[in-house]
C-alpha positions in Angstrom: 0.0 0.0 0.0 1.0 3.0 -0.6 -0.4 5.9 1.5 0.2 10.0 1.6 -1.1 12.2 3.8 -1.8 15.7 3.2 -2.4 18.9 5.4 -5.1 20.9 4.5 -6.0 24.1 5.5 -10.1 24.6 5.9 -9.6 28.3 7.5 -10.8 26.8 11.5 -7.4 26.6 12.8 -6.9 23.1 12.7 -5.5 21.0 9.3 -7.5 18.5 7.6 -5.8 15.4 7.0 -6.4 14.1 3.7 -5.4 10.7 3.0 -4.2 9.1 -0.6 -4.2 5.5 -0.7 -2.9 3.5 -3.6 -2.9 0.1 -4.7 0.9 -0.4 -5.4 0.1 -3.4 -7.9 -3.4 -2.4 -10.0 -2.9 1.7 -8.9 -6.1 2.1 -7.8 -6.9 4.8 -5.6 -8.9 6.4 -3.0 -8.9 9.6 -1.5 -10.0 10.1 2.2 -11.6 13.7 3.2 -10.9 15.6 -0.1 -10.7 19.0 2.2 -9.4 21.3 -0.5 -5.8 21.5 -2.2 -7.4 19.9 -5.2 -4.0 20.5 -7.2 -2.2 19.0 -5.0 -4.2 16.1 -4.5 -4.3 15.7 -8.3 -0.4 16.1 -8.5 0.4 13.2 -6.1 -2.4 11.0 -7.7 -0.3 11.4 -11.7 2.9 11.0 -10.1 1.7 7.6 -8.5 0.4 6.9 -11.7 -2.8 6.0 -9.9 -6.9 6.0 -10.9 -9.2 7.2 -8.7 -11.6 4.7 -7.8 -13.3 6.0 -4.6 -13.6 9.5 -2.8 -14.7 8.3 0.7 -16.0 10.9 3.4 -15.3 9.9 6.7 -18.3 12.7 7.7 -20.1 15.3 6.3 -18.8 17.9 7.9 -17.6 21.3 5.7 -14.3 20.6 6.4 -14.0 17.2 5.1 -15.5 18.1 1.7 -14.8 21.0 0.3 -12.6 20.2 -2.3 -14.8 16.9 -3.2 -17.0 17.8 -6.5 -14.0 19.6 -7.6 -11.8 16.2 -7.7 -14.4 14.4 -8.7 -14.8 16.4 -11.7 -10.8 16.2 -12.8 -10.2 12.8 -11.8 -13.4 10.8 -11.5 -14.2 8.6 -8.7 -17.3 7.8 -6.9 -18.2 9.6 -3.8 -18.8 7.3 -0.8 -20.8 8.2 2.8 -22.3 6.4 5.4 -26.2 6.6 4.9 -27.1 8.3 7.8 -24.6 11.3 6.7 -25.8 11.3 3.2 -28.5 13.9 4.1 -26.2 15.7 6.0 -24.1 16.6 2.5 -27.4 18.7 1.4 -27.8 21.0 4.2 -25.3 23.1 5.1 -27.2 23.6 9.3 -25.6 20.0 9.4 -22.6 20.0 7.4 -21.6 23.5 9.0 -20.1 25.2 5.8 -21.8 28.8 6.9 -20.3 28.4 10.6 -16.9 27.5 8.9 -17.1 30.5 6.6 -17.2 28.8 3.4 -20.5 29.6 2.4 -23.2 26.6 1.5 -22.0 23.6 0.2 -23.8 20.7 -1.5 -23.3 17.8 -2.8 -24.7 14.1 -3.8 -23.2 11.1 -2.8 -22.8 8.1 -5.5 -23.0 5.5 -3.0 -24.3 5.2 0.1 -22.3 2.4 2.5 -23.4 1.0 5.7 -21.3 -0.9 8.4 -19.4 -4.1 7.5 -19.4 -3.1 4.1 -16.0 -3.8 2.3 -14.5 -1.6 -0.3 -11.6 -2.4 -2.4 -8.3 -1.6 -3.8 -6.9 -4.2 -6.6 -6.3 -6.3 -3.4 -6.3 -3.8 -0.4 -9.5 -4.6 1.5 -10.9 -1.6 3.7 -14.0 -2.7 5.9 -16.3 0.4 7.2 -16.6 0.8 11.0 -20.2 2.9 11.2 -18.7 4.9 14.3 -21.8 7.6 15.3 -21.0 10.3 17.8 -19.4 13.2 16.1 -22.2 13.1 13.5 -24.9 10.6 13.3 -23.3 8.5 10.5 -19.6 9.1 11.2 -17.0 6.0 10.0 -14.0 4.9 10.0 -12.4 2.8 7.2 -10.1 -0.4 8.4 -7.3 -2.2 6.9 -6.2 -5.6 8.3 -3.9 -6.4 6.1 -1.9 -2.8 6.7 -2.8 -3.3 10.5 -4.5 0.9 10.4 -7.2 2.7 10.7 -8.9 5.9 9.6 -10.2 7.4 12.1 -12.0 10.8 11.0 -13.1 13.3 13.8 -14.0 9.8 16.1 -11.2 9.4 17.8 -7.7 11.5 17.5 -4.4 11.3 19.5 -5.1 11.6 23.3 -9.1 12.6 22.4 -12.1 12.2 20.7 -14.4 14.2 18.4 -16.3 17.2 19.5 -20.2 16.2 20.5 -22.0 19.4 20.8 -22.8 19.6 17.1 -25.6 18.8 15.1 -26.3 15.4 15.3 -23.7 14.2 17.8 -23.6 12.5 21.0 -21.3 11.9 23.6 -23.0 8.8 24.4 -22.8 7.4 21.1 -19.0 8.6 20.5 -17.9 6.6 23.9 -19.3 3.8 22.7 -18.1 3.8 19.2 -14.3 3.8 20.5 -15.5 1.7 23.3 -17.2 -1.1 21.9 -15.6 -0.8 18.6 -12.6 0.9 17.8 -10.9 -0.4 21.2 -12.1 -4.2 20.1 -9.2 -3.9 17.2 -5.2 -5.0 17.4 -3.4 -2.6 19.9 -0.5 -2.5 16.9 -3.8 -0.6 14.8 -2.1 2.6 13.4 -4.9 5.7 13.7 -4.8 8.2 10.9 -7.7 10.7 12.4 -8.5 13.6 10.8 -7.1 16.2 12.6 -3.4 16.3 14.2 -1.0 13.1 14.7 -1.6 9.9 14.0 -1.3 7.1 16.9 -1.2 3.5 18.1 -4.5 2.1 19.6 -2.7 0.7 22.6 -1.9 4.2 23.2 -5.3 5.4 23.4 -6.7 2.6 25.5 -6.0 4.3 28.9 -8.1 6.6 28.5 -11.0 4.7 27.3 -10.4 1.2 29.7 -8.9 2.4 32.2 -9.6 6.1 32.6 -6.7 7.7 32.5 -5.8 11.1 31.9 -5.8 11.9 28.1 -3.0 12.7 26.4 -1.2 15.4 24.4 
């Protein structure tokens, strides 16, 4: 696999991460939370000699999408959401692109994916972790094979997504890392989408055993 990770500035004071994956053998690709720097995503994607298969949005927040229609238009590739955030992609009081400053966005979905579902590159295999909390269809994306995981806003290095947004809940954020991101390898890699990545047996203090969080 090969993966690149770009920082992308959305204008709230904290990067997107934007994740290129890449098939090394067929050159398939997918692109995780096309935030913006559409050039740049389109640079990386010709110098890998890689095809766009799949734009997946870990949530439907403004500052995982804005650059999405834009890629999709240059370099194809469906768009992928959990169901439940599908809606949230049409109206901008849930996808927060007025709060954010970046006017209304809005945008259709080519596929809609639920949990368990598999998605795959040549012969990566990614299985989608529904993980609600930070929005009611939040997900993360896990590879076995590559022993990682991408997080989104569910769970970053030392803390978790915020909950006092529309559609959230604290509740349901605990017990997505609880009950299922915390069930996986401790060697998982996170890529979360905002700040560092982390191991999972780093973060399992805080959840098991409450432990301070960490920074």
């Amino acid at each position: 696999m090969i993966l690149k990770e770009l920082k992308i500035d959305t204008w709230i004071g904290d990067a997107t991460n934007c994740y290129i994956i890449v098939d090394s053998k067929s050159k398939e690709a997918m692109v995780i939370d096309a935030a913006g720097d559409v050039d740049k995503i389109e640079e990386l994607l010709n110098i890998l000699h890689a095809k766009l298969k799949y734009i997946y949005l870990t949530h439907c927040h403004a500052d995982h999408i804005l650059g999405v229609m834009d890629l999709k238009n240059r370099c194809g590739g469906k768009i992928l959401i959990h169901r439940y955030d599908s809606e949230g992609l049409n109206n901008p009081e849930v996808n927060l692109s007025p709060y954010i400053g970046m006017g209304e966005i809005e945008l259709e979905a080519d596929s809609r994916i639920d949990d368990n579902d598999l998605l795959h590159l040549g012969e990566l295999e990614f299985k989608v972790i529904h993980t609600p909390g930070h929005t009611k269809g939040g997900s993360c994306l896990y590879c076995e094979e590559e022993n990682c995981l991408f997080s989104g806003d569910t769970i970053f290095r030392g803390t978790w997504g915020r909950t006092d947004l529309p559609t959230s809940s604290r509740e349901d954020i605990m017990d997505s890392i609880v009950n299922k991101i915390m069930k996986l390898p401790d060697e998982t890699i996170i890529y979360p989408g905002h700040g560092m990545m982390t191991m999972l047996k780093d973060e399992k203090p805080i959840y098991l055993e409450l432990k301070p969080k960490l920074f």
